[in-house]
N, C-alpha and C positions, 0 to 999 in steps of 0.2 A: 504494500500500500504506500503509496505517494504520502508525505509529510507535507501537509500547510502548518502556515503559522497564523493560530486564532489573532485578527488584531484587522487593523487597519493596513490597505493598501494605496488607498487616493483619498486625501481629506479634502477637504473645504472648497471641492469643486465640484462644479455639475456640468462643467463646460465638455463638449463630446469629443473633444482632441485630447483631451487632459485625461478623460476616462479609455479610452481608445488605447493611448499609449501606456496608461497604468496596467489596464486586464490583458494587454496582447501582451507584457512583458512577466506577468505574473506567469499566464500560462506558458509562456515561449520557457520559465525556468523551473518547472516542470517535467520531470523525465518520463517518458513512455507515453506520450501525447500519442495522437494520432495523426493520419494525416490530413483528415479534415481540421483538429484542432491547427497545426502546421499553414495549414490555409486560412485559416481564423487569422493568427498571426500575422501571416504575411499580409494581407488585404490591412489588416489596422495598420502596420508600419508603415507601407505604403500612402496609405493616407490620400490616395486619389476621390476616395470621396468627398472629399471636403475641396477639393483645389479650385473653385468655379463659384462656388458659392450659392449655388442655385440650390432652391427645395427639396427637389427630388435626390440631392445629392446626401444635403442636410440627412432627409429621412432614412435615405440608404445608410448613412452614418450610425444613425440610433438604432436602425435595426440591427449592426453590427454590435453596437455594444452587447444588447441585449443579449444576442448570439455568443460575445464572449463571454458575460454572464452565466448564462447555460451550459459552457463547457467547461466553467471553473466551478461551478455546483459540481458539476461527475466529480471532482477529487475531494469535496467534503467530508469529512470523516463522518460517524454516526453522531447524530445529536447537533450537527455543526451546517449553517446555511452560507453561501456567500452572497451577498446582498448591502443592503446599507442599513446601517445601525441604526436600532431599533427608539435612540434616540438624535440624530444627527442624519438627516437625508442626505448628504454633501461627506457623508464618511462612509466608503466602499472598504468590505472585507469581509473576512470569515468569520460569524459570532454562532456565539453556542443558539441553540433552538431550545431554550427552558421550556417550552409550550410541550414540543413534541416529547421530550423526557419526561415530563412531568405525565405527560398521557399514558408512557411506554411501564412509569415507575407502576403504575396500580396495575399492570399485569407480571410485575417482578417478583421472582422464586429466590425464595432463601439459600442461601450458602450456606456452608460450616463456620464461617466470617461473620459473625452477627452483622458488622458494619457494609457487609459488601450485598449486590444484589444480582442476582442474573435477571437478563432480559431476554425473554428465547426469539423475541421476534427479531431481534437486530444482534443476534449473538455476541454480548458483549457484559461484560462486569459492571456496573456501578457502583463508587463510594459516594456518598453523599454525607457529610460531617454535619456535624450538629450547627455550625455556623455558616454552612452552604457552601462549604470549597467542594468541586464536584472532579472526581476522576473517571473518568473511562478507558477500563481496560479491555486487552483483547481475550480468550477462554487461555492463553499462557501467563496472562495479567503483566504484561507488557503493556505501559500505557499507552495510547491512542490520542486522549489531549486529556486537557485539566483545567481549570479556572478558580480562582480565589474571587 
């Protein structure tokens, strides 16, 4: 499995050259892409949508990000969305999905680990502490990501 790092990739812009160039380089460092993502890539570098200026080119742009959007969610780990934060519209990255865990926890199987929990739908360990620092590990409990 591909390693992201939960955080921030493009802050305090919404501008589609700004985002363009931030998600074609996130996924460009990425290893085991495909070659459609590969064409994702290139198409943003390039950056001939934008060069004219006209609407249709504009649009063509946006639907590019989106695009790269969608192929930077495929390497999300479990529990983890790439999108924009759930406080800041203008801040793209990878955040944990508290909503979908929290759904996943009320069908979670007890371990031997009082503290830990299995999840069988998404095969994966969770610790969840008493003051909400969250781990996700994998069935060797090698961690996956974590958050305080």
């Amino acid at each position: 499995m591909n390693r992201v790092h939960i955080g921030s990739i493009s802050t305090g812009t919404l501008r589609t050259e700004d985002l363009l160039e931030a998600f074609a380089a996130e996924l460009d460092s990425i290893r085991g892409t495909s070659k459609a993502h590969y064409q994702l890539v290139f198409d943003a570098q390039n950056r001939y949508y934008l060069d004219d200026g006209r609407d249709e080119r504009e649009e063509e742009a946006g639907e590019l990000v989106s695009e790269l959007m969608d192929a930077l969610n495929e390497f999300s780990p479990p529990f983890v969305y790439f999108g924009s934060h759930p406080g800041d519209g203008a801040d793209f990255g990878y955040w944990p999905d508290a909503d979908a865990l929290e759904e996943e926890m009320r069908y979670a199987e007890d371990t031997a680990d009082a503290d830990t929990k299995y999840l069988p739908d998404s095969n994966v360990l969770v610790q969840v502490s008493d003051h909400g620092n969250i781990l996700v590990m994998d069935m060797e409990r090698r961690e996956i990501w974590s958050c305080v």
